[in-house]
Backbone as JSON Lines, residues from 0, in Angstrom:
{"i":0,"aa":"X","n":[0.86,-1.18,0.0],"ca":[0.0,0.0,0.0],"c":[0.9,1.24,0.0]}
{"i":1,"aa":"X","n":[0.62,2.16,-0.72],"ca":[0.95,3.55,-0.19],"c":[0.37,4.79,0.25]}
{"i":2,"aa":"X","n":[0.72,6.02,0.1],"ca":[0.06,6.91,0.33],"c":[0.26,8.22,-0.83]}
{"i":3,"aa":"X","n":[-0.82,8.71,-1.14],"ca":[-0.91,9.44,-2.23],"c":[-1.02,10.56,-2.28]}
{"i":4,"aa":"X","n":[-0.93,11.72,-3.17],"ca":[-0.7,12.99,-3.32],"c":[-1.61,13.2,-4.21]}
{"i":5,"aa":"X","n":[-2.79,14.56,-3.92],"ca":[-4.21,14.59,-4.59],"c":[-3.94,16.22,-5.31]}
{"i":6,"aa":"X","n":[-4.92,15.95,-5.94],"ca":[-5.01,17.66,-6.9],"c":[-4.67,19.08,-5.68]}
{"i":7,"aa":"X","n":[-4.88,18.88,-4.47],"ca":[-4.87,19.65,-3.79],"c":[-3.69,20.23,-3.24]}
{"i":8,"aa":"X","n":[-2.5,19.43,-3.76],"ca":[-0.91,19.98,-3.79],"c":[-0.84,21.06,-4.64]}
{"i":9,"aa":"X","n":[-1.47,20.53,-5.89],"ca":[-1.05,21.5,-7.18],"c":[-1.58,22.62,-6.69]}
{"i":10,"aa":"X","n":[-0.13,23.39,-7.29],"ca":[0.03,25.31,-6.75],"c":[0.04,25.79,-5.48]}
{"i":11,"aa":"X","n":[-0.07,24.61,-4.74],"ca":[0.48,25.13,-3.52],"c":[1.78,24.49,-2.48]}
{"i":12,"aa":"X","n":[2.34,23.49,-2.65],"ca":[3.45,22.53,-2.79],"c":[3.48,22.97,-0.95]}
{"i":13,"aa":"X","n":[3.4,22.8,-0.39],"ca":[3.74,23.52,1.03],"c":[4.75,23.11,1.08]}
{"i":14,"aa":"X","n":[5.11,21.46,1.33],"ca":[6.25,20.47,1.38],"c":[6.45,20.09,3.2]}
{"i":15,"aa":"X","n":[5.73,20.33,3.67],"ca":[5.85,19.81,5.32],"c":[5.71,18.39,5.19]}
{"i":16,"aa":"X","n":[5.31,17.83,4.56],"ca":[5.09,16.22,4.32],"c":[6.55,16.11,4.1]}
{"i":17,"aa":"X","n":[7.31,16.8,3.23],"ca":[8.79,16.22,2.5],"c":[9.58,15.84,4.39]}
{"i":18,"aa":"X","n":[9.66,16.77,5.22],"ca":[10.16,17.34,6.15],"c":[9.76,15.74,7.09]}
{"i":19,"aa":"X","n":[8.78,15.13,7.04],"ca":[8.48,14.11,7.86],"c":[8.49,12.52,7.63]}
{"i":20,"aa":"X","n":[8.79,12.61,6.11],"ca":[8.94,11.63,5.58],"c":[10.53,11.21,5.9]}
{"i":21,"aa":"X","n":[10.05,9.59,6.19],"ca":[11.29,8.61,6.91],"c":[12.42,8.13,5.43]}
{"i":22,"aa":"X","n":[11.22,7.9,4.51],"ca":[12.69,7.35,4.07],"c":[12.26,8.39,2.11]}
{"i":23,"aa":"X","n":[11.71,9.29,2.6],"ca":[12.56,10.13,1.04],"c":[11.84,10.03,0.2]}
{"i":24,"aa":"X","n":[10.41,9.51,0.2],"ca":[9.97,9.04,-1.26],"c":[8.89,10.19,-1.99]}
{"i":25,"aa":"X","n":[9.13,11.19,-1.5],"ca":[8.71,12.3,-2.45],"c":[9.33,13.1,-3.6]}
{"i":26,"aa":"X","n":[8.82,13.51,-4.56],"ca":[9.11,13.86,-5.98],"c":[8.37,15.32,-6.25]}
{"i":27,"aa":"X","n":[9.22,16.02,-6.54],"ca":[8.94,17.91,-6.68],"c":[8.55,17.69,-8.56]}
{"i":28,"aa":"X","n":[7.66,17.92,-8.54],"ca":[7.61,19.03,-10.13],"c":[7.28,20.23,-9.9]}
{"i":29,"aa":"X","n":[6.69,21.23,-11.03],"ca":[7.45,22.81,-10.78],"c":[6.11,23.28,-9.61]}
{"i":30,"aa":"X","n":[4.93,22.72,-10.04],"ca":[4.16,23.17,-9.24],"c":[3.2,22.38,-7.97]}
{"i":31,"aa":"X","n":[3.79,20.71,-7.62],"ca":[3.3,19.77,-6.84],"c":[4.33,18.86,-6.07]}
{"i":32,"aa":"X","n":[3.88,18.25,-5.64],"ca":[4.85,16.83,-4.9],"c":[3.86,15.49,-5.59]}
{"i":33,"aa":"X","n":[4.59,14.55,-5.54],"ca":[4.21,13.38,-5.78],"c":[4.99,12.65,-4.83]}
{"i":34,"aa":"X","n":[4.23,11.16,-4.44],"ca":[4.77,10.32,-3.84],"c":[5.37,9.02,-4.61]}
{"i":35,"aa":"X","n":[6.65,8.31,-4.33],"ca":[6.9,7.29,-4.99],"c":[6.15,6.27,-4.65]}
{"i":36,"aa":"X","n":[5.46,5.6,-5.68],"ca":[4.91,4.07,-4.45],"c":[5.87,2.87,-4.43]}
{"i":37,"aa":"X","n":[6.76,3.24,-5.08],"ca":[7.84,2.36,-4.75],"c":[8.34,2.25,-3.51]}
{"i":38,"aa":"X","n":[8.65,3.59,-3.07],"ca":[9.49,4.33,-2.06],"c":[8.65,3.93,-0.72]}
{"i":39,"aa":"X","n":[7.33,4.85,-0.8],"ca":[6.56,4.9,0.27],"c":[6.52,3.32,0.96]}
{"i":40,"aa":"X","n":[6.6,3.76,2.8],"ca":[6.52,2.82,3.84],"c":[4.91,2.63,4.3]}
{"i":41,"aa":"X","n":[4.41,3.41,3.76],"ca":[2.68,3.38,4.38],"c":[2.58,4.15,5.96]}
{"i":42,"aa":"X","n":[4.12,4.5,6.22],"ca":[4.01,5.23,7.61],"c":[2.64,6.46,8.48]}
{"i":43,"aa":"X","n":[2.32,6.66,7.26],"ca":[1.28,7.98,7.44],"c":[1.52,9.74,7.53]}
{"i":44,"aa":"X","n":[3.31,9.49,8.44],"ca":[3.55,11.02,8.78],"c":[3.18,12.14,8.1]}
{"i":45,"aa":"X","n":[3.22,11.43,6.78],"ca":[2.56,13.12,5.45],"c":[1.29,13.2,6.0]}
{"i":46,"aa":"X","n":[0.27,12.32,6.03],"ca":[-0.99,13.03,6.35],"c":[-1.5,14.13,7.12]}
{"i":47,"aa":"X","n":[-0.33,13.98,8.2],"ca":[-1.02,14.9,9.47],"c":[-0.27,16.0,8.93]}
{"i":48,"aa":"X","n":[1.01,16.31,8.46],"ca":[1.95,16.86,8.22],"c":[1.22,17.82,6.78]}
{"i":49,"aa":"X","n":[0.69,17.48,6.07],"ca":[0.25,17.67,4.91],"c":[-1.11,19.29,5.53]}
{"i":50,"aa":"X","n":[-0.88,20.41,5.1],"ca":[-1.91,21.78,5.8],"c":[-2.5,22.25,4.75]}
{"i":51,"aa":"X","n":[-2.8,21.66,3.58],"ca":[-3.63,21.2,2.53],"c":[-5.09,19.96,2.17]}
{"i":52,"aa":"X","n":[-4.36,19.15,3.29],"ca":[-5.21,17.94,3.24],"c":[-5.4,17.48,2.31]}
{"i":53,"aa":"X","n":[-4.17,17.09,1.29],"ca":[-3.96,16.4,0.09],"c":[-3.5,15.12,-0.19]}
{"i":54,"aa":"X","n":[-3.05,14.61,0.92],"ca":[-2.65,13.04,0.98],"c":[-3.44,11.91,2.11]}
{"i":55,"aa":"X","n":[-3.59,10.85,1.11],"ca":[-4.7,10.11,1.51],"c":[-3.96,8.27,1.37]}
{"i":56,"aa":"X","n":[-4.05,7.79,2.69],"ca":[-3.83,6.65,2.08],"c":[-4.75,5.92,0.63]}
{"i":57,"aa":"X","n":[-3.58,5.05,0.35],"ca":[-4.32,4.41,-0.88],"c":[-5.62,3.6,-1.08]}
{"i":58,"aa":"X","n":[-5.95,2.94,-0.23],"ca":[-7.51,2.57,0.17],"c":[-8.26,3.54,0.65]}
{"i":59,"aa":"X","n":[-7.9,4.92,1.32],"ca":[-8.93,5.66,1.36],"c":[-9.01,6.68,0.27]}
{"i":60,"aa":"X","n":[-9.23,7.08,-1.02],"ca":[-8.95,7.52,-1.51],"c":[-10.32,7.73,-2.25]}
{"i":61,"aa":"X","n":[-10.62,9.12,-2.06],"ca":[-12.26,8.92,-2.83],"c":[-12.48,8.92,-4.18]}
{"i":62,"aa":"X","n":[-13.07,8.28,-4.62],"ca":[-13.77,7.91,-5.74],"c":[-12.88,8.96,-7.04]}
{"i":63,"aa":"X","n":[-13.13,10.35,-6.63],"ca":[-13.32,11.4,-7.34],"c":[-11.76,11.93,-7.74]}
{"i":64,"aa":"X","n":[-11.03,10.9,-6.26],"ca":[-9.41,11.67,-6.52],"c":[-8.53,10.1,-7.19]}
{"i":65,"aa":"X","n":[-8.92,9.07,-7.71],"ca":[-8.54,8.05,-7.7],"c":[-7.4,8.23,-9.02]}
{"i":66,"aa":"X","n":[-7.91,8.94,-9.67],"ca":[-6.39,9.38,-10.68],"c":[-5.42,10.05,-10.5]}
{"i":67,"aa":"X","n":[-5.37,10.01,-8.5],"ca":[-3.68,10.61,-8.17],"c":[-3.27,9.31,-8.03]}
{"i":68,"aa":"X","n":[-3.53,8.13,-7.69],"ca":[-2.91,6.79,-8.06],"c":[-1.96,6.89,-8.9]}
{"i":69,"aa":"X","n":[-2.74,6.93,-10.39],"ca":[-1.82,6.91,-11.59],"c":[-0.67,8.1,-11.84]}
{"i":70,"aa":"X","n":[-1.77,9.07,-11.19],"ca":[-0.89,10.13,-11.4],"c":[0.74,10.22,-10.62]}
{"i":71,"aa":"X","n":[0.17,9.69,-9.42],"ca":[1.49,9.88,-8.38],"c":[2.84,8.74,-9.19]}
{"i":72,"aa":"X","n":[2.03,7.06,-9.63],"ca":[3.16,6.52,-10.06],"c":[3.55,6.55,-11.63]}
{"i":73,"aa":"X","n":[2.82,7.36,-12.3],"ca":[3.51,7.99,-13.38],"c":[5.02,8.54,-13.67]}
{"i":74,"aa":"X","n":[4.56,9.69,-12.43],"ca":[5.2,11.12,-12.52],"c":[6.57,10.64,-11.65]}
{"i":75,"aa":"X","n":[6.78,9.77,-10.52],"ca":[7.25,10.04,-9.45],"c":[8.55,9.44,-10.04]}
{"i":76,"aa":"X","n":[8.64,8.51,-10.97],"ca":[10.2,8.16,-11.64],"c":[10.68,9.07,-12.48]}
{"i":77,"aa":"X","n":[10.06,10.05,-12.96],"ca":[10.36,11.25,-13.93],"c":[10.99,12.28,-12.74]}
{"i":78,"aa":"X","n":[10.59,12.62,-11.72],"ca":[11.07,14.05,-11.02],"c":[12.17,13.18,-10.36]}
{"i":79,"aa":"X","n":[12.68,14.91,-9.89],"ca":[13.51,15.19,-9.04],"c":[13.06,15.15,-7.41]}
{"i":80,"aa":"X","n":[13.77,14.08,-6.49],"ca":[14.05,13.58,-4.98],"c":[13.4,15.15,-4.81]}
{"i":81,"aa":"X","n":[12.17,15.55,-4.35],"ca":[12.11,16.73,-3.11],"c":[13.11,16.7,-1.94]}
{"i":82,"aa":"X","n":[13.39,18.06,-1.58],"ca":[13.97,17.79,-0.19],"c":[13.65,19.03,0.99]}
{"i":83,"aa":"X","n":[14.43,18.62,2.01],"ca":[13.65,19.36,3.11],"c":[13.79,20.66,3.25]}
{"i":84,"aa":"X","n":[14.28,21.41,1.88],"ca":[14.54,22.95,2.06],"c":[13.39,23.8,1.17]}
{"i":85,"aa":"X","n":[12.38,22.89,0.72],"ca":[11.52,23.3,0.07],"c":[10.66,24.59,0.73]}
{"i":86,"aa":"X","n":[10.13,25.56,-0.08],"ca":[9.46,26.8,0.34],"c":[7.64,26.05,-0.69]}
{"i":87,"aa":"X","n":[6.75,26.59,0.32],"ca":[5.39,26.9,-0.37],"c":[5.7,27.54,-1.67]}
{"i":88,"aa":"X","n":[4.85,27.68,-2.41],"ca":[4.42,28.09,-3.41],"c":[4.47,29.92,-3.33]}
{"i":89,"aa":"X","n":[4.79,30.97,-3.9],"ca":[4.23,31.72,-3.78],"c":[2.55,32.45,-3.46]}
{"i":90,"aa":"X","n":[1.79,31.74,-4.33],"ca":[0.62,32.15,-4.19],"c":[-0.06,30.44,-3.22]}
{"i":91,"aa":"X","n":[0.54,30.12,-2.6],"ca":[0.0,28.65,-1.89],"c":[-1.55,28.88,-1.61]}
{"i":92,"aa":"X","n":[-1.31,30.1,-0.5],"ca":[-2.34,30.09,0.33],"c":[-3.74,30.33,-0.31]}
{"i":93,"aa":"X","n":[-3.7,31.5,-1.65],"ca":[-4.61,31.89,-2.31],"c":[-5.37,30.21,-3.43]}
{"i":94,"aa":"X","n":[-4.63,29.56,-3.4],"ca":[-4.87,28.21,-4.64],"c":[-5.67,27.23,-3.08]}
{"i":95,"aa":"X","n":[-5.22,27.31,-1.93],"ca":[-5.37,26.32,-0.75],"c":[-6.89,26.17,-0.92]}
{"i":96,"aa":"X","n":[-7.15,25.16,-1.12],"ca":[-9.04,24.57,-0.96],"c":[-9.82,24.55,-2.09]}
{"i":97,"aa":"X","n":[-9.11,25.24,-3.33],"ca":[-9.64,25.81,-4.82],"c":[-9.84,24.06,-5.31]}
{"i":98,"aa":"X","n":[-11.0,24.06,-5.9],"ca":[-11.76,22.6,-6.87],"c":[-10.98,22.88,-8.14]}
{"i":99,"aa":"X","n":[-10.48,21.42,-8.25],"ca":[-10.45,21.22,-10.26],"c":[-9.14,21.67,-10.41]}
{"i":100,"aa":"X","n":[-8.28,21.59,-9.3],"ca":[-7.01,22.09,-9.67],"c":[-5.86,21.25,-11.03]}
{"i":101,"aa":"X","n":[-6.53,20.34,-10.79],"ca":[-5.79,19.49,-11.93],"c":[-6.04,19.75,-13.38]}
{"i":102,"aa":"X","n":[-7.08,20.42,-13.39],"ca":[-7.19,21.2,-14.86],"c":[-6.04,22.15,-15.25]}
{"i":103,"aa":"X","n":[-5.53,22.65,-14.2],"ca":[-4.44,23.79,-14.31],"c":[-3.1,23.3,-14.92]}
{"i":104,"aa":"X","n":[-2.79,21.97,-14.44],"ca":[-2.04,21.26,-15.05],"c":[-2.07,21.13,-16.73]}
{"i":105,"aa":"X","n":[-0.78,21.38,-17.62],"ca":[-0.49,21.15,-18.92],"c":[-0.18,19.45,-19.49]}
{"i":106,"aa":"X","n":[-0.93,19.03,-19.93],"ca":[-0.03,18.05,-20.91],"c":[-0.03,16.72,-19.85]}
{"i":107,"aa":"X","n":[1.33,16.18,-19.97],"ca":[1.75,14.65,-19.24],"c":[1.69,15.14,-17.79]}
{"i":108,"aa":"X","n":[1.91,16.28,-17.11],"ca":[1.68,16.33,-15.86],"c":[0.62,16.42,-15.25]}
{"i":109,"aa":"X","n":[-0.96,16.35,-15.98],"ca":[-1.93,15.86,-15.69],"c":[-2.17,14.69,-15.77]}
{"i":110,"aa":"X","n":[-3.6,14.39,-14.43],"ca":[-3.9,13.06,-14.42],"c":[-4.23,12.41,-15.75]}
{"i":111,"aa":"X","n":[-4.28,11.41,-15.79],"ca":[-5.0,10.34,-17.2],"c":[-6.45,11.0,-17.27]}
{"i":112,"aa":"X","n":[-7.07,10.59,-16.2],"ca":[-8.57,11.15,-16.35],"c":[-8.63,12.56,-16.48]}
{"i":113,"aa":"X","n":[-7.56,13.26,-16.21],"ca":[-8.04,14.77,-16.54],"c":[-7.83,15.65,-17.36]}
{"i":114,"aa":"X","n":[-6.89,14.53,-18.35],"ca":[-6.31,15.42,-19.35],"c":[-7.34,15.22,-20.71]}
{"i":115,"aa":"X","n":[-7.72,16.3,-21.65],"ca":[-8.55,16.33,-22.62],"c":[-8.19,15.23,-23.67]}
């Protein structure tokens, strides 16, 4: 099992999850984190850690966000190791709670299901 990274990162990257994670398995693109599911221990620490409320274990994962699955193990062999010196987003706070963020996404860095 792992734990996953939902539309609700995108544009706002906080990265407090990177900061609590045991063994490293997060992945930066320009405007999100992804989780490796390779990597991931199923530990949980991102969840609580996470001030977005964007990561969800993999069995709980609703219906509606189920293409950060694919999305997370797509993307997560393509990026670059996040690490713990990461800054929020500029505009984090203003994107924080906004629906449909994954539309904002261009191209291969959108989900399967969300790309046109």
């Amino acid at each position: 099992m792992t734990h996953v990274v939902t539309e609700q990162c995108v544009r706002c990257k906080f990265a407090e999850c990177v900061t609590y994670c045991p063994v490293a398995c997060f992945r930066e693109g320009d405007t999100f984190l992804v989780i490796d599911p390779e990597e991931c221990i199923d530990c949980g620490n991102c969840v609580e850690a996470c001030p977005a409320d964007a990561i969800y274990p993999e069995d709980e994962l609703p219906p509606e966000l189920r293409p950060a699955l694919e999305w997370n193990a797509r993307l997560a062999p393509l990026l670059p190791l996040a690490t713990a010196d990461l800054r929020p987003l500029a505009e984090a706070d203003a994107w924080l709670g906004r629906p449909d963020k994954w539309g904002t996404l261009a191209g291969e860095q959108a989900p399967a299901a969300g790309r046109p």
